[in-house]
MARBA-359271 format. One record per residue: x, y, z of N, C-alpha, C in turn; residue in one letter; residue number from 1. Coordinates in steps of 0.02 Angstrom, whole numbers, plus 50000, padded with zeros to 5 digits. Example, Ala and Ser with C-alpha at 12.3 -4.5 7.8 and 13.67 -1.06 7.14 Angstrom:
2
{vexkol {50660,49716,50390},{50615,49775,50390},{50660,49835,50390},'A',1};
{vexkol {50642,49888,50354},{50684,49947,50357},{50645,50002,50394},'S',2};
***
This chain:
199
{vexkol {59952,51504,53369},{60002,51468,53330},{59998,51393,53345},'X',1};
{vexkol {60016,51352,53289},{60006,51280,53284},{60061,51248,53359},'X',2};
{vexkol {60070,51196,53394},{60109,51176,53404},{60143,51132,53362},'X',3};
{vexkol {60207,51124,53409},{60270,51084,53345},{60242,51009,53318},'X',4};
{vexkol {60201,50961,53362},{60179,50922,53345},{60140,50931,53271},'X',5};
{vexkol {60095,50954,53303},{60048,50967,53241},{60099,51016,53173},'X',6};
{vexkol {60118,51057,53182},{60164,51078,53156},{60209,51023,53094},'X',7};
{vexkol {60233,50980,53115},{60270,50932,53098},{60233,50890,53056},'X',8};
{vexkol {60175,50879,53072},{60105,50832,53024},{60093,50870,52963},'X',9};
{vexkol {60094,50949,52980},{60057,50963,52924},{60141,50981,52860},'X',10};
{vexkol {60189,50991,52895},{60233,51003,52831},{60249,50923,52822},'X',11};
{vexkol {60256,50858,52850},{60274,50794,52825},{60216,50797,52774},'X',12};
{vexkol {60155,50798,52775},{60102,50789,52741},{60089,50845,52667},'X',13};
{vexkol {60116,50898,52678},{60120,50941,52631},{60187,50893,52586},'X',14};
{vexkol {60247,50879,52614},{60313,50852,52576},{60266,50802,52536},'X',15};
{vexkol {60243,50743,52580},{60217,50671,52539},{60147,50678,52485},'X',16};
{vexkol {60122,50716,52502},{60091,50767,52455},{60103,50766,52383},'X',17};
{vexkol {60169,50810,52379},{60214,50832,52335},{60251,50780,52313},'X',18};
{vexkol {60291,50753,52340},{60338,50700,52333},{60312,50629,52325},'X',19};
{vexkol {60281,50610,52369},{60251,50549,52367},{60287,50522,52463},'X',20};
{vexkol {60239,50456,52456},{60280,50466,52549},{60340,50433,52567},'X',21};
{vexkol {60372,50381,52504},{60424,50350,52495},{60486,50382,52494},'X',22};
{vexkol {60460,50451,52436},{60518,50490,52433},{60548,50535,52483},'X',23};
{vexkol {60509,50519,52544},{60531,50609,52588},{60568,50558,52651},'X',24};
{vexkol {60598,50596,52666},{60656,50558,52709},{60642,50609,52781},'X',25};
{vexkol {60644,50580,52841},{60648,50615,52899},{60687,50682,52913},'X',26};
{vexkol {60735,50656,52877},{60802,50733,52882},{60761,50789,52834},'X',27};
{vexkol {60726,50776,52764},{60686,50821,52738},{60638,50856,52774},'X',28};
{vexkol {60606,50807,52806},{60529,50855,52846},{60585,50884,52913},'X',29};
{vexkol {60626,50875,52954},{60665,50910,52993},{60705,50973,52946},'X',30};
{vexkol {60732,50980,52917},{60748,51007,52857},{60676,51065,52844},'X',31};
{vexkol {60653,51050,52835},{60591,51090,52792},{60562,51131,52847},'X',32};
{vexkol {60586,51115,52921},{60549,51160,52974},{60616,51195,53006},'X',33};
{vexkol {60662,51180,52997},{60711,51216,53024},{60750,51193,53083},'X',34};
{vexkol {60716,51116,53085},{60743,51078,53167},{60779,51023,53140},'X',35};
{vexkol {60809,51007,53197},{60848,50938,53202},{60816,50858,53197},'X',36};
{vexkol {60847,50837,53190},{60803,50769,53187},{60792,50729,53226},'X',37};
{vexkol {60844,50774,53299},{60831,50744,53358},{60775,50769,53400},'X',38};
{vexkol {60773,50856,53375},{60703,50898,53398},{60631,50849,53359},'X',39};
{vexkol {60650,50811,53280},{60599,50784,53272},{60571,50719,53319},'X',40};
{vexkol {60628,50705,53326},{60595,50624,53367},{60580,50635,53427},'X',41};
{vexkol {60579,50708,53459},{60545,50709,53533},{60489,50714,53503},'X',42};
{vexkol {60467,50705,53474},{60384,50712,53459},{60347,50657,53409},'X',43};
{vexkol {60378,50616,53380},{60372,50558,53345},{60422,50520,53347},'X',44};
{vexkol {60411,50468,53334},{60469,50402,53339},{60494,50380,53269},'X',45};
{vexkol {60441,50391,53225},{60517,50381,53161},{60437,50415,53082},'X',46};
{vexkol {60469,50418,53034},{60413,50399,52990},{60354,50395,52986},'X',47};
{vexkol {60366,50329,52995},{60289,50285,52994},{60264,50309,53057},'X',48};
{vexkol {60286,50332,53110},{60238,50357,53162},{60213,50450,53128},'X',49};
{vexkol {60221,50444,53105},{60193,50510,53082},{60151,50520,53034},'X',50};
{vexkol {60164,50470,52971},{60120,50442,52949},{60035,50408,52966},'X',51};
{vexkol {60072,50368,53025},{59993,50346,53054},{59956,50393,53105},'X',52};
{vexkol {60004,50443,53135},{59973,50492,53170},{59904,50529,53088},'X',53};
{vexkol {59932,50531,53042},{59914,50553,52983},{59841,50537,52969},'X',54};
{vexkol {59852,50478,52965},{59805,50436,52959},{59741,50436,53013},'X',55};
{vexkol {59769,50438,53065},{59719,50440,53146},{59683,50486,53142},'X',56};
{vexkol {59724,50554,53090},{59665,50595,53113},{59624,50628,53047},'X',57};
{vexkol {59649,50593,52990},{59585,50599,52943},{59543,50563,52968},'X',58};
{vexkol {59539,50500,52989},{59492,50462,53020},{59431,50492,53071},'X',59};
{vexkol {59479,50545,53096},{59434,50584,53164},{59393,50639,53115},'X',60};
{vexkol {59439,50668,53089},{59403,50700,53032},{59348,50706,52999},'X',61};
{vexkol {59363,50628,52959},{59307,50610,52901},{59245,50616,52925},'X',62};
{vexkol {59255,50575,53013},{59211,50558,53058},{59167,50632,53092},'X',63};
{vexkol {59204,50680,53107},{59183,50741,53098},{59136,50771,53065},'X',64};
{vexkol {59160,50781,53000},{59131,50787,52934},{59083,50782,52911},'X',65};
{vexkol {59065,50680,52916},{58984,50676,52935},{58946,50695,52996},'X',66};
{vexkol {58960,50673,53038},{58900,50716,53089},{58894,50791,53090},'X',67};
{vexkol {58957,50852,53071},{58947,50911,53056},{58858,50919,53026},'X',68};
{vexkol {58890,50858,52971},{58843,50861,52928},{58764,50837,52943},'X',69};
{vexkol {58769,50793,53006},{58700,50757,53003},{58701,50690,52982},'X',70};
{vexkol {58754,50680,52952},{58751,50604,52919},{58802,50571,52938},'X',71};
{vexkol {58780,50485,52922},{58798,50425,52964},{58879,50425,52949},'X',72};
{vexkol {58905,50423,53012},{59011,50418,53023},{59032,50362,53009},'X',73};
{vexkol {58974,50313,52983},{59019,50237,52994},{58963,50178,52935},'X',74};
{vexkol {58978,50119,52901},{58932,50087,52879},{58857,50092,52890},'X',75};
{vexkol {58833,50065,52833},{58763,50053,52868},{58737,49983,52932},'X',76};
{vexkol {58769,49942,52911},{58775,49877,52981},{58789,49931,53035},'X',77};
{vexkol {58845,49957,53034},{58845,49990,53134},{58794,50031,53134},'X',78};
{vexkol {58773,50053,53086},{58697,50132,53112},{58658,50129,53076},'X',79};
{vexkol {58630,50067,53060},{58562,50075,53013},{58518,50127,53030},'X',80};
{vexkol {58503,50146,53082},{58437,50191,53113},{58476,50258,53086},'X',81};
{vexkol {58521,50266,53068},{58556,50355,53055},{58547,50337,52995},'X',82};
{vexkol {58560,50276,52935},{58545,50292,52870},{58443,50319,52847},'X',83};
{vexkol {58397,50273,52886},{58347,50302,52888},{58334,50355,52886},'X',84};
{vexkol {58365,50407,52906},{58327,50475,52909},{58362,50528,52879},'X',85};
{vexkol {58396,50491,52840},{58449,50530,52783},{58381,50536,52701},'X',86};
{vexkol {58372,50622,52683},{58349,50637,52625},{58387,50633,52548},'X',87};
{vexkol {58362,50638,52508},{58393,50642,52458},{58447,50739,52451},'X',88};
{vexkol {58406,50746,52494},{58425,50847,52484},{58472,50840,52533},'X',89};
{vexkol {58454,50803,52598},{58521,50793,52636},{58597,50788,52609},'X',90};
{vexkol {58595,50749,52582},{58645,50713,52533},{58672,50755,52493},'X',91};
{vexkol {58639,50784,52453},{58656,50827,52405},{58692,50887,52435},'X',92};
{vexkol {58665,50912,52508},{58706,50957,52515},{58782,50953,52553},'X',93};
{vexkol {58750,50872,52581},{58832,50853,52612},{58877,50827,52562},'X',94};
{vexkol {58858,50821,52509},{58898,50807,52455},{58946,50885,52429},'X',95};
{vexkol {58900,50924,52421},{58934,50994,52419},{58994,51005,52458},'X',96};
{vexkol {58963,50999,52535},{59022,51023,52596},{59080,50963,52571},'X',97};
{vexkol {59064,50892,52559},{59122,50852,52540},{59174,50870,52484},'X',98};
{vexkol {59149,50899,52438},{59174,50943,52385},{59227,50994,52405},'X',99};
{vexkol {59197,51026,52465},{59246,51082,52481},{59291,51058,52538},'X',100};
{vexkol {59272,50997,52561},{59320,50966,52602},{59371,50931,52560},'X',101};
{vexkol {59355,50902,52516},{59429,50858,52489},{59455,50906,52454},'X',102};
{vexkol {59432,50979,52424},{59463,51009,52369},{59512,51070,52408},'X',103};
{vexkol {59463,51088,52458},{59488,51168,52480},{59521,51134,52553},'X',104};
{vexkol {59499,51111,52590},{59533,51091,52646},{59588,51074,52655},'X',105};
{vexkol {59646,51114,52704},{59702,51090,52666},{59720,51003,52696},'X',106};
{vexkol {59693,50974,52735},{59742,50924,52781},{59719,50861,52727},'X',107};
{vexkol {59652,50862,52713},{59620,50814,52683},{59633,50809,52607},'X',108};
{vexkol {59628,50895,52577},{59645,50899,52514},{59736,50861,52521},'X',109};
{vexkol {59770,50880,52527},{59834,50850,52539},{59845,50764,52546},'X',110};
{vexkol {59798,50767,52598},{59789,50692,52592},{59784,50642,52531},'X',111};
{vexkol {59735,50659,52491},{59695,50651,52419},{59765,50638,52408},'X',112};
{vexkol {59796,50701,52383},{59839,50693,52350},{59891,50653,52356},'X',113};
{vexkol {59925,50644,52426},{59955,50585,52440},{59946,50523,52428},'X',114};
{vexkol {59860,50497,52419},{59867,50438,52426},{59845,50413,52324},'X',115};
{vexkol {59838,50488,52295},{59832,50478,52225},{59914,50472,52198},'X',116};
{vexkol {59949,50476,52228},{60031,50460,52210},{60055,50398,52243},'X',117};
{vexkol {60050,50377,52291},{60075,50307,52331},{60013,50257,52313},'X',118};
{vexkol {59967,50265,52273},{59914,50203,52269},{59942,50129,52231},'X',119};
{vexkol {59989,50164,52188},{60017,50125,52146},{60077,50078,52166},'X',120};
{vexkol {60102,50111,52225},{60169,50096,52262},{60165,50049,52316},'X',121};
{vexkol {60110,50030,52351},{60093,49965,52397},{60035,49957,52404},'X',122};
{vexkol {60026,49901,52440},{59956,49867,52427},{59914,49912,52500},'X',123};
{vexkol {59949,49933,52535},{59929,49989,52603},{59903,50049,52576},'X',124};
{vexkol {59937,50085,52543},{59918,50138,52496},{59861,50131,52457},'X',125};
{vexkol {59855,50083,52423},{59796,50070,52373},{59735,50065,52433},'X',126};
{vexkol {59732,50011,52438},{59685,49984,52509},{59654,50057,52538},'X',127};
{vexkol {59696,50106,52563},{59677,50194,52594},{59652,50216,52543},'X',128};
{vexkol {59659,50213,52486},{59648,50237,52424},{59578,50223,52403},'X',129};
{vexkol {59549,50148,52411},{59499,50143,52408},{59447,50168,52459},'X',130};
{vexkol {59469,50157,52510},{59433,50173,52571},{59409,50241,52573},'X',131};
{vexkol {59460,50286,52553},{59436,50347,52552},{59425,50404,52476},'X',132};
{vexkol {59443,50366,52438},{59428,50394,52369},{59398,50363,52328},'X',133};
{vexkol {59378,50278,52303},{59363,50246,52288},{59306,50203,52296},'X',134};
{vexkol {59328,50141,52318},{59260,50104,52346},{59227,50108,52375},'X',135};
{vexkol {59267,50142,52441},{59202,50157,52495},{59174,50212,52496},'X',136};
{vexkol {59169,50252,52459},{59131,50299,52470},{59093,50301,52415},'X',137};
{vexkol {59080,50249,52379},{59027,50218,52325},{59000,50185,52360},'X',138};
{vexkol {59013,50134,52399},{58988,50074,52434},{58925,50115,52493},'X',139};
{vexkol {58979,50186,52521},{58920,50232,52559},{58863,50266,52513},'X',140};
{vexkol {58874,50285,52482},{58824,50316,52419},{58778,50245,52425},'X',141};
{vexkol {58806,50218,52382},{58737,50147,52370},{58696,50156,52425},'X',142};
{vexkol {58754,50144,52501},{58689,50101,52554},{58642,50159,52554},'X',143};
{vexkol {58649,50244,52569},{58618,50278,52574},{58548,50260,52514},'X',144};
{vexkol {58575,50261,52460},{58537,50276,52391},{58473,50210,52415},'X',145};
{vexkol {58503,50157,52447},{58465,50093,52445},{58405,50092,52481},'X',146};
{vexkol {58429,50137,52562},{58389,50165,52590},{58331,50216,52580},'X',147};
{vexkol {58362,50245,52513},{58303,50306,52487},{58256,50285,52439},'X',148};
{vexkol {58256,50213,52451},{58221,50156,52394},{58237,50168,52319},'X',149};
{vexkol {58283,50206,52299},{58333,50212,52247},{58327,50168,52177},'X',150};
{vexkol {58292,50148,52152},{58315,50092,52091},{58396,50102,52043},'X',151};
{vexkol {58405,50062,52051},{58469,50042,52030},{58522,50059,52072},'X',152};
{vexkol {58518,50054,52151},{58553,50121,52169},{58631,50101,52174},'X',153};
{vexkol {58667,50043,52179},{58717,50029,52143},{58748,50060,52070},'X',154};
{vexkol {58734,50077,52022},{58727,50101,51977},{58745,50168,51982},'X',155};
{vexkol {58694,50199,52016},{58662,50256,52021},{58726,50296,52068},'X',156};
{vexkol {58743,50247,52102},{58807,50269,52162},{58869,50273,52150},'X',157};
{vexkol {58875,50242,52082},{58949,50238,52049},{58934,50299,51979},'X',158};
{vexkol {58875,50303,51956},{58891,50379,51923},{58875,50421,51974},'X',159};
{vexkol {58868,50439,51995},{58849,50502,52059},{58937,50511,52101},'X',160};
{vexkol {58953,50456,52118},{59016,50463,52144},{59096,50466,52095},'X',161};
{vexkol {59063,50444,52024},{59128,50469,51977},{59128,50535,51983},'X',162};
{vexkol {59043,50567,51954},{59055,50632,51948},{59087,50668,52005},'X',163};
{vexkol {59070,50669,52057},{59124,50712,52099},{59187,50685,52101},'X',164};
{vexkol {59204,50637,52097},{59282,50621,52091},{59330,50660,52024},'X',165};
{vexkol {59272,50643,51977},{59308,50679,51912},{59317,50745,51947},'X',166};
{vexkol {59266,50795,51952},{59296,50858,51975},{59338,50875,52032},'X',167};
{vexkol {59358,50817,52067},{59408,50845,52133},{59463,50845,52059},'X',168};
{vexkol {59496,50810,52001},{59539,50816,51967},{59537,50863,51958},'X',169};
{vexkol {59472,50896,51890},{59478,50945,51877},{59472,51013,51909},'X',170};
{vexkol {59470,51005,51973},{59479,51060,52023},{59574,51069,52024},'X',171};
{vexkol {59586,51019,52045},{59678,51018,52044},{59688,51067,51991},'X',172};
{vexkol {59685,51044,51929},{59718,51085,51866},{59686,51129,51859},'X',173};
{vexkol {59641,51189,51886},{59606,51212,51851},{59633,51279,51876},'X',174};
{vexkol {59619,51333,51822},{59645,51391,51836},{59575,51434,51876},'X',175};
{vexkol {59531,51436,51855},{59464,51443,51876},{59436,51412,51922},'X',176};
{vexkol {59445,51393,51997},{59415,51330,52027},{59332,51357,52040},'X',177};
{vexkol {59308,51428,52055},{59254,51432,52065},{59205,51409,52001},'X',178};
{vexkol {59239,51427,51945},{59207,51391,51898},{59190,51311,51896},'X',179};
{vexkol {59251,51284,51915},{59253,51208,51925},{59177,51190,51971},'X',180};
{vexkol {59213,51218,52036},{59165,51208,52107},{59063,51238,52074},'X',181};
{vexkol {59048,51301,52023},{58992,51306,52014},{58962,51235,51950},'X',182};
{vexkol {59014,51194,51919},{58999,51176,51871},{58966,51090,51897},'X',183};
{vexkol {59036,51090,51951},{59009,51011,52012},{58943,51021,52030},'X',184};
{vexkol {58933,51081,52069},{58859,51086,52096},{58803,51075,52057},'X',185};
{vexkol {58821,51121,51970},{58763,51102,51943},{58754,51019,51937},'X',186};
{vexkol {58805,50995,51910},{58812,50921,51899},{58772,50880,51926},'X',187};
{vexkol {58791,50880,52002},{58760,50854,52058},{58680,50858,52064},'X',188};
{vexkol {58673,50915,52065},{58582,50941,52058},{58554,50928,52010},'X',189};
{vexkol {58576,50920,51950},{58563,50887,51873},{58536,50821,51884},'X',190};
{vexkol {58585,50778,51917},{58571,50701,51949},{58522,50691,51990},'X',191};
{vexkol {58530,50750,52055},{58495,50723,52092},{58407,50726,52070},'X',192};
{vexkol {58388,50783,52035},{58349,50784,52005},{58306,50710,51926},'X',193};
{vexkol {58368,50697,51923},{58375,50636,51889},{58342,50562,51943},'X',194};
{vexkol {58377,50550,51985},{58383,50518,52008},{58278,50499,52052},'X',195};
{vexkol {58255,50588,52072},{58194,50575,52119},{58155,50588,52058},'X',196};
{vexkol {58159,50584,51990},{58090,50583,51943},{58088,50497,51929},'X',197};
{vexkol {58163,50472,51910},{58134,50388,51900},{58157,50344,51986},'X',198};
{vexkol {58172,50369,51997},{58169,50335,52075},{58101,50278,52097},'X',199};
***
């Protein structure tokens, strides 16, 4: 069984989720577990500490995620030598596992969703928003793609990275997700195949 800490992250994060993170009030996530709000603050100090606990550990996460995978946890400036020995098939399949990480996972999928509702609501929100749904993970695509001597790979990194973004949506709504999840894969392999004939 979870402890209460962790416990407490994952229903605040399920609420802001749902709600957005403006709307959920401390007495709600105490509320929603069955404790007091004084049982909450032995374990966080208000909100925003729970929030950034939030934050700390997608970070550990994300960071996870890639090396699970084999691939580089951080820019290409801090680890040029780890983008080197990244394949095109590499990619493709850590792109998959990324698929089932933002869609099926719950801490991260949740996440997504949080920061696709508060992006609009501060310039903090947006900023996370890019970082982890947006720019930077185009900006990672490119450097990789640049490294795989790629032509156009700017280009090439912003359709490659819509397409899976479009389907984390249409994963949300979808009544069928294995359908969704077999239709991404082809997508992906469609490209990547695209990508090593004019490369």
């Amino acid at each position: 069984m979870r402890n209460r800490k962790e416990e407490i992250l994952i229903v605040a994060l399920h609420l802001f989720a749902r709600d957005g993170y403006e709307a959920v009030s401390v007495s709600q996530i105490a509320g929603a577990l069955g404790i007091t709000k004084g049982a909450l603050y032995r374990h966080f100090k208000s909100k925003r500490d729970i929030f950034d606990c939030i934050v700390q550990r997608m970070e550990q996460e994300d960071s996870e995620q890639a090396a699970d995978n084999n691939m580089p946890e951080d820019n290409k400036e801090s680890m040029p030598e780890k983008y080197e020995t990244i394949s095109l098939e590499d990619f493709i399949q850590y792109s998959k596992s990324m698929f089932e990480y933002w869609t099926e996972d719950d801490f991260p999928s949740s996440f997504r969703k949080m920061l696709t509702i508060e992006q609009f609501r501060s310039e903090e929100m947006q900023k996370l928003y890019q970082q982890y749904l947006a720019s930077g993970p185009v900006s990672y695509v490119k450097d990789l793609f640049a490294v795989m001597n790629i032509e156009n790979a700017n280009e090439k990194a912003v359709r490659f990275y819509g397409t899976m973004y479009f389907y984390y949506s249409a994963y949300d709504g979808a009544k069928d997700k294995k359908k969704i999840k077999k239709e991404f894969e082809s997508a992906i392999c469609s490209m990547a195949k695209e990508i090593e004939i004019k490369q």
